[in-house]
C-alpha positions in Angstrom: -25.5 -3.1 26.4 -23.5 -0.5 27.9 -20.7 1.7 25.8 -18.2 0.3 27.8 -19.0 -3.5 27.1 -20.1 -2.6 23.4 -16.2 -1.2 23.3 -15.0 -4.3 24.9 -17.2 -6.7 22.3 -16.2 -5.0 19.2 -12.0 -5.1 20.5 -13.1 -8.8 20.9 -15.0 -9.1 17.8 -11.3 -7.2 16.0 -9.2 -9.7 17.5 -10.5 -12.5 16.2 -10.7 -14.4 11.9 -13.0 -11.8 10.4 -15.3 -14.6 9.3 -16.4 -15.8 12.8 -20.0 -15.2 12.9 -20.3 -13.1 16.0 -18.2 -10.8 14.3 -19.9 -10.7 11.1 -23.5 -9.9 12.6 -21.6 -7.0 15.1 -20.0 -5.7 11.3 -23.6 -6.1 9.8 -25.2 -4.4 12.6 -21.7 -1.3 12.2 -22.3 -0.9 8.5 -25.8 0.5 8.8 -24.0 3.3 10.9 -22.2 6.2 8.6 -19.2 7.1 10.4 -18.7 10.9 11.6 -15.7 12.3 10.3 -13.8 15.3 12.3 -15.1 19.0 12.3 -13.6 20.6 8.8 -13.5 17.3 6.8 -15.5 18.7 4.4 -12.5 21.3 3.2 -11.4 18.1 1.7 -12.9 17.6 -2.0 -10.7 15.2 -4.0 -8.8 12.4 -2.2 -5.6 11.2 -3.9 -4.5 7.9 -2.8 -0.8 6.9 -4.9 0.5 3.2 -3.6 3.6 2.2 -4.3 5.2 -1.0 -3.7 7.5 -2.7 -1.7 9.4 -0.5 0.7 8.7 -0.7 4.5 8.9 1.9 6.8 12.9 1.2 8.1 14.0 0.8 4.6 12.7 4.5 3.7 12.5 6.7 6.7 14.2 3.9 9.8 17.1 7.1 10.1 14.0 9.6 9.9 14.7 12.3 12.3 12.0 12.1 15.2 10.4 8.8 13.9 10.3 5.5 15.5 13.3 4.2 13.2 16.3 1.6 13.5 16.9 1.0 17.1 20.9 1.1 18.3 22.1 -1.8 18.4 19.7 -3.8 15.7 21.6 -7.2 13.9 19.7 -10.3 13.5 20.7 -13.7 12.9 22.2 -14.8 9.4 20.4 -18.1 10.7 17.7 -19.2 13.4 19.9 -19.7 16.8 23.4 -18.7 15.0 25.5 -15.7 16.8 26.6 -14.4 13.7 24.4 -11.4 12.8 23.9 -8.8 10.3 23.6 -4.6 11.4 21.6 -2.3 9.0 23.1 -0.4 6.1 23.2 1.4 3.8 22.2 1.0 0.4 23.5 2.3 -2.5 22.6 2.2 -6.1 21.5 -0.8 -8.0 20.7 -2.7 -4.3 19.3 -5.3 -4.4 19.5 -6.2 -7.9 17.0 -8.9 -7.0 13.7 -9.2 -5.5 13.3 -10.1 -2.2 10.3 -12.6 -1.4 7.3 -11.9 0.9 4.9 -14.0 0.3 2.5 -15.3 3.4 5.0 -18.0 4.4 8.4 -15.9 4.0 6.7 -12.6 6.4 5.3 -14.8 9.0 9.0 -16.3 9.3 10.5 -12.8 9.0 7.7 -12.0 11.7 8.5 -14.7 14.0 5.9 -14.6 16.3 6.3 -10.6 16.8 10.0 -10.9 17.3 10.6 -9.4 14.0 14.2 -11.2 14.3 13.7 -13.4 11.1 13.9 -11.7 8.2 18.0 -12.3 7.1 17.3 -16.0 6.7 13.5 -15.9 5.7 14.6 -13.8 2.8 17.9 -15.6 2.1 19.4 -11.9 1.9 21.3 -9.5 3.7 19.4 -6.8 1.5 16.8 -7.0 4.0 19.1 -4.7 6.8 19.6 -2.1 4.0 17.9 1.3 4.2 17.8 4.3 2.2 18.0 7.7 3.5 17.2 12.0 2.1 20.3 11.4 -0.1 18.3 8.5 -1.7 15.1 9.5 -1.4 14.9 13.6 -1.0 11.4 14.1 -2.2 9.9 11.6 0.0 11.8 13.3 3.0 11.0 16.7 1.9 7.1 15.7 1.6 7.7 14.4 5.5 9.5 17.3 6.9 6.9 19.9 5.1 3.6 17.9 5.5 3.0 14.6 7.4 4.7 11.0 8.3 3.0 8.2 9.6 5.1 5.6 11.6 2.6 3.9 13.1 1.1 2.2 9.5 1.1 -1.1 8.7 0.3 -3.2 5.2 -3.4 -5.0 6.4 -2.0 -8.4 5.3 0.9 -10.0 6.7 1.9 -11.3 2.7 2.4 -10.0 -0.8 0.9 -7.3 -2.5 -2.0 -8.6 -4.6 -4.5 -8.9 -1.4 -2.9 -5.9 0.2 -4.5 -4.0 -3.2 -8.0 -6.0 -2.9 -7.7 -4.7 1.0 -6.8 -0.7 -0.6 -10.1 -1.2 -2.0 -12.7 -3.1 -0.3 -11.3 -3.3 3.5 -10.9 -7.3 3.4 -9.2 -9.4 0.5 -12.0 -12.4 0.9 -10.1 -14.9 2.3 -7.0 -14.6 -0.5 -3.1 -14.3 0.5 -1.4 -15.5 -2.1 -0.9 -13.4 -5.6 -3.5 -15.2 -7.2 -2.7 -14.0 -11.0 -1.2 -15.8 -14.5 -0.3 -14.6 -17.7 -3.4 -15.6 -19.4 -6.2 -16.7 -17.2 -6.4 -14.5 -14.3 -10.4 -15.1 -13.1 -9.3 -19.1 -12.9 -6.1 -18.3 -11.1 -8.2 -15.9 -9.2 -11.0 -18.3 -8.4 -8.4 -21.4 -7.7 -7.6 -19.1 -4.5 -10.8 -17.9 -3.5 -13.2 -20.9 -4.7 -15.8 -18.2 -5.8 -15.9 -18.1 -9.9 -16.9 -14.5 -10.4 -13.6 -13.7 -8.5 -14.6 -11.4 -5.8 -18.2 -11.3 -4.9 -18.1 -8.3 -1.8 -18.5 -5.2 -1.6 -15.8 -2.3 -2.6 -15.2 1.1 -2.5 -16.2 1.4 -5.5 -20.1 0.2 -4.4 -20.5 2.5 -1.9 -19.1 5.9 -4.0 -21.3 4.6 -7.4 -24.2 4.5 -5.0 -24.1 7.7 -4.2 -23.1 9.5 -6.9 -19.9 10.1 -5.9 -17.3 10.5 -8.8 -13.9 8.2 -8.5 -11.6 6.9 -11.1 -8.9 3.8 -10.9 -5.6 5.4 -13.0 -3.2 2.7 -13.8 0.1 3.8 -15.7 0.3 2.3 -18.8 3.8 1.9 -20.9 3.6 4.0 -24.6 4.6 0.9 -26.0 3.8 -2.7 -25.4 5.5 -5.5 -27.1 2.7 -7.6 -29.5 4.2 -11.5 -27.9 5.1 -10.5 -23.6 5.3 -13.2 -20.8 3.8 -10.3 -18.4 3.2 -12.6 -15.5 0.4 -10.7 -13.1 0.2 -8.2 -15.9 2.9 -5.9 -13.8 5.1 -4.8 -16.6 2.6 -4.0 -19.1 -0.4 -3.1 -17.0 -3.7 -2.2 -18.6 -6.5 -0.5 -17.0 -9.3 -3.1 -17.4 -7.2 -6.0 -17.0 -7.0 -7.6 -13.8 -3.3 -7.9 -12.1 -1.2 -7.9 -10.0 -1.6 -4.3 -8.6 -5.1 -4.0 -10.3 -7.6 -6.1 -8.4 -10.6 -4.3 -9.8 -11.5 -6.6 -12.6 -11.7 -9.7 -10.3 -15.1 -8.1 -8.5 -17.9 -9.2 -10.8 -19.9 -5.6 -9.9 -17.3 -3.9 -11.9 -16.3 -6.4 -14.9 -19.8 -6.9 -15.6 -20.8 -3.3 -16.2 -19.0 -1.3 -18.8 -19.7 2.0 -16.8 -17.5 0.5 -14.1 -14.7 -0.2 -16.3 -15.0 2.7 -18.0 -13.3 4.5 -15.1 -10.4 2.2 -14.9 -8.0 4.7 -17.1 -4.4 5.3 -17.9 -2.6 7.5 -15.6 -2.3 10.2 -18.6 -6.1 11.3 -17.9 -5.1 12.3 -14.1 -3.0 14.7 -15.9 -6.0 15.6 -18.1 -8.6 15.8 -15.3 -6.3 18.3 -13.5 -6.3 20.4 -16.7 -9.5 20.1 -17.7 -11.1 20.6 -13.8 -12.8 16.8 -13.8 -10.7 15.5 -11.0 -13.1 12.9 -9.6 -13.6 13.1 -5.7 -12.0 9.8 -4.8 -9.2 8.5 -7.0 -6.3 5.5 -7.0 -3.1 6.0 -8.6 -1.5 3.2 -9.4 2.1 2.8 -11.2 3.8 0.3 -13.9 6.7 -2.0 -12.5 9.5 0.5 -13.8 8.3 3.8 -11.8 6.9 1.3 -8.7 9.6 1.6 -6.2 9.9 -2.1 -6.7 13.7 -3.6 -6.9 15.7 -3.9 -8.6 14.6 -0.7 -10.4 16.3 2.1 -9.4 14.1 4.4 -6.5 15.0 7.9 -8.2 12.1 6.5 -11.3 9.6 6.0 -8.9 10.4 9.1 -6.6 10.3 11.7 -9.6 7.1 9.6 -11.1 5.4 10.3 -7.8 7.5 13.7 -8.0 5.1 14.6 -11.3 1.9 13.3 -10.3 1.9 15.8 -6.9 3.3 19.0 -8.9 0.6 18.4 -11.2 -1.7 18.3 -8.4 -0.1 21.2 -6.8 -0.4 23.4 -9.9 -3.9 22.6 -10.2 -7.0 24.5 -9.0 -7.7 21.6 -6.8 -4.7 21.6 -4.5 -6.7 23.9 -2.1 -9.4 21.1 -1.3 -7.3 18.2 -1.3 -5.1 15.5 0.3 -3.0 12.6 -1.2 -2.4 9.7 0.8 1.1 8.1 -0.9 2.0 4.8 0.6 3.7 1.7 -0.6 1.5 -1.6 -0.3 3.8 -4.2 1.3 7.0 -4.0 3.2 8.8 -5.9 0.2 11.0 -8.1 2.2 13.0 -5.2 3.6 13.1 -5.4 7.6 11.2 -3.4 10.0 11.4 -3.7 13.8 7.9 -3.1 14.8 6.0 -5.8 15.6 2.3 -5.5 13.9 -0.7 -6.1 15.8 -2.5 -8.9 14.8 -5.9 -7.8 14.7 -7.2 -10.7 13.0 -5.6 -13.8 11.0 -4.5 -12.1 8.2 -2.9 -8.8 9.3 -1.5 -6.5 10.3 1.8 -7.2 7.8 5.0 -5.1 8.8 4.9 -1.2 8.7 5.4 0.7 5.5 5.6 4.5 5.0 2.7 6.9 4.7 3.2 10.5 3.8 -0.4 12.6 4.0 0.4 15.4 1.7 -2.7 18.2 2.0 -2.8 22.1 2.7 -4.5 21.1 5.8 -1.6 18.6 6.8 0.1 19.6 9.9 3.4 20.8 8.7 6.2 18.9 9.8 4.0 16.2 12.1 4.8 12.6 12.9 1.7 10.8 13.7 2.0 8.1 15.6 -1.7 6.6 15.5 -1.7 2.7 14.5 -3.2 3.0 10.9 -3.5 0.4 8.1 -4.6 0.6 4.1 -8.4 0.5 5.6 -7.6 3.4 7.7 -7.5 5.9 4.0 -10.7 3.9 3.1 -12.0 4.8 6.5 -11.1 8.8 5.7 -13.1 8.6 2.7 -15.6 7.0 4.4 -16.2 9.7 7.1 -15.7 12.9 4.6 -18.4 11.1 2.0 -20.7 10.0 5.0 -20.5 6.2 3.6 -20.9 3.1 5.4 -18.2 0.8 6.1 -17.4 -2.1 4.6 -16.0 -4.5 7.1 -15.4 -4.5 11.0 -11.4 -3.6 9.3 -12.7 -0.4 8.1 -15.4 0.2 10.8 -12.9 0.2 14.1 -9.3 1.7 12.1 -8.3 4.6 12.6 -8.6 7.8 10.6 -5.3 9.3 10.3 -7.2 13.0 11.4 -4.8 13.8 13.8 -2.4 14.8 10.7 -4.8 17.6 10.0 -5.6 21.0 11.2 -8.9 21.7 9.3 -9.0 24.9 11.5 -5.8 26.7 9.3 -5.7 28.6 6.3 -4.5 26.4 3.6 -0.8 25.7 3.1 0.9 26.9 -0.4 1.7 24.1 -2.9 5.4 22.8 -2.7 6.6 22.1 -6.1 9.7 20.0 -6.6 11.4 21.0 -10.0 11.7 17.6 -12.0 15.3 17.1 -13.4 15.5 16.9 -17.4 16.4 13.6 -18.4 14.3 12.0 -15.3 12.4 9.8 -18.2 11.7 6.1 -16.7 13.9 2.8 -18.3 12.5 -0.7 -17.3 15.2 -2.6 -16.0 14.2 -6.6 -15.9 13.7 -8.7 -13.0 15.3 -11.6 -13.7 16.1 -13.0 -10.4 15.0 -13.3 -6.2 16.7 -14.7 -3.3 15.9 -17.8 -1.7 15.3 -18.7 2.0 18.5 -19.8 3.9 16.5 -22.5 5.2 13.3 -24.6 4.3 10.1 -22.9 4.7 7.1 -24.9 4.3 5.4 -23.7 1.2 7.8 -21.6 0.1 9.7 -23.1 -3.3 13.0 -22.1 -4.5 13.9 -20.6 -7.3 16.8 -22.4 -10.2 18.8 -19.3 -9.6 19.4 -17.3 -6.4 22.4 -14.8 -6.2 24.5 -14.3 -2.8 23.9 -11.5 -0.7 26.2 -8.8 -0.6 29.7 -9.0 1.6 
């Protein structure tokens, strides 16, 4: 087969449900192939990859100067077919106070098809329109005006965050798009989605570094104190390392519950500060936070911005900033709109855009990359700097991201934000979410469900 018609079959083989079988014998035949990684890749030592949640691109950088943001001229129907229409604003503090809804039924209404015109009444809020700008968020804009923004990255599921995090991980979610958790039985809530009773039987990340001896480590923040009797549905409020959640999909693959090696690298978030001291930063490493610094309405941005804030000085300040990158996204767009349309590459994603910032020494300072990137494109980076093989076509054909680097440069200095006394989290409750102005199949409503705002 020529290059040109093995280009054109693996496009084809992309385009399609990831489990047709012409696919799966072209990504059998990929994997055996280690990716090449750009000249200079190997400058990079310790990947950093911090996901936050909920926020998509408009909603954190859609006034961005440069960036493909808001268009003039954006308001979209309060209902399907009504003239009345709502224009993006502004948002100020304590908006939303509830959580706006984005499971697999409410984004492919708010997706429409790829008119991206029916998010006000899938989410049942005019929240959706609101944005936050530098005054909001000045860290996260000062990362993009000194390193790199991507505006071209989408979630890899069009749905809600639990198989966006198995996809951060393993380049598929097996079939799952629904938030497959409970308070108390997650592996049968887990295998009620997936019909598999170990929970997730493929491959991860985590595979292909342990096979080669290449060091990584899961941090999950952890509260000081947990409450003895909690409802912690999805385990988001009171997350522990080793327990499987919402944000934490880890547990559910039997290669890692079943050996105590494995789990033993699933840590609190207070050893990333202790690896940077002690010089044990692993080479590959997830950062993941609890609900009150996530980002994740209603509790108040500023947490999660000076959480992340902390976590990058450390970095900085470290002996490692010199070899390293950190990859800080947020793993679903949250219910907030965004006007680009995501490929569909196969039937589960892409899912809207949300921001990535590619904070590195070797980051081309200033630079808006518009490459079409999703969470399998990071995997893909750590794929081509560790020579690893992929792990599904996802990962095998997305892009790298590379053209947000200049390996050929001498090494940026660190920029380090100065955190704010009194900048200490507070967990403010979630008590509530918005329903869908109209019926959507699948989709149940909630007892209570506030107004939008005026």
């Amino acid at each position: 087969m020529t290059d040109a018609r093995k280009a054109t079959s693996a496009a084809l083989c992309i385009a399609l449900t990831l489990g047709a079988g012409a696919c799966a014998r072209h990504s059998r035949k990929a994997r055996n192939l280690p990716p090449a990684g750009p000249a200079g890749i190997e400058k990079i030592q310790h990947i950093v990859w911090i996901i936050q949640e909920n926020r998509s691109f408009d909603n954190y950088f859609g006034t961005f100067p440069g960036a493909d943001g808001i268009p003039a001229g954006t308001c979209l129907s309060e209902l399907p077919g009504s003239a009345r229409c709502v224009k993006p604003f502004h948002l100020t503090n304590g908006m939303p106070e509830c959580d706006l809804k984005h499971e697999w039924e409410i984004a492919h209404a708010a997706y429409d098809h790829g008119a991206m015109d029916g998010f006000v009444w899938a989410e049942g809020s005019s929240y959706t329109m609101g944005y936050l700008d530098e005054g909001d968020i000045p860290n996260y804009w000062n990362y993009a005006r000194h390193y790199a923004l991507a505006d071209h990255f989408f979630s890899s599921l069009n749905g809600p965050s639990m198989p966006n995090h198995v996809f951060t991980v393993a380049a598929q979610s097996g079939g799952l798009i629904t938030n497959a958790c409970s308070t108390d039985h997650e592996l049968e809530a887990l295998e009620d989605s997936t019909g598999d009773p170990d929970g997730f039987s493929f491959a991860s990340m985590i595979t292909l570094l342990a096979a080669k001896g290449i060091s990584w480590k899961y941090y999950v923040e952890t509260p000081a104190v947990i409450p003895p009797k909690t409802d912690d549905h999805c385990h988001v409020f009171y997350p522990q390392p080793q327990q499987l959640g919402l944000w934490n999909p880890l547990p559910g693959f039997k290669t890692i519950r079943d050996d105590p090696k494995m789990m033993a690298r699933l840590v609190n978030v207070t050893e990333f500060e202790q690896d940077l001291e002690k010089g044990t930063l692993p080479a590959v490493s997830w950062v993941i936070p609890d609900f009150q610094d996530s980002d994740h309405p209603p509790e108040p941005v500023s947490q999660g911005m000076w959480y992340v804030t902390n976590l990058v000085n450390g970095l900085m300040k470290s002996r490692f900033w010199a070899s390293s990158v950190v990859f800080l996204t947020w793993d679903d767009y949250g219910g907030f709109y965004d006007h680009v349309p995501p490929p569909q590459v196969d039937a589960y994603g892409y899912g809207p855009r949300v921001p990535l910032l590619i904070i590195s020494p070797y980051a081309k300072p200033g630079y808006i990359t518009h490459q079409t990137g999703d969470f399998t494109s990071v995997l893909r980076f750590v794929e081509e700097r560790f020579r690893l093989n992929t792990l599904s076509t996802r990962d095998h054909f997305a892009s790298d991201m590379s053209d947000a680097f200049d390996f050929t440069r001498s090494p940026d200095p660190p920029l380090i934000i100065p955190v704010p006394q009194g900048s200490s989290s507070t967990y403010t409750p979630l008590a509530c979410t918005y329903n869908p102005s109209v019926p959507i199949q699948g989709v149940a409503e909630h007892p209570k469900s506030p107004g939008p705002p005026d």
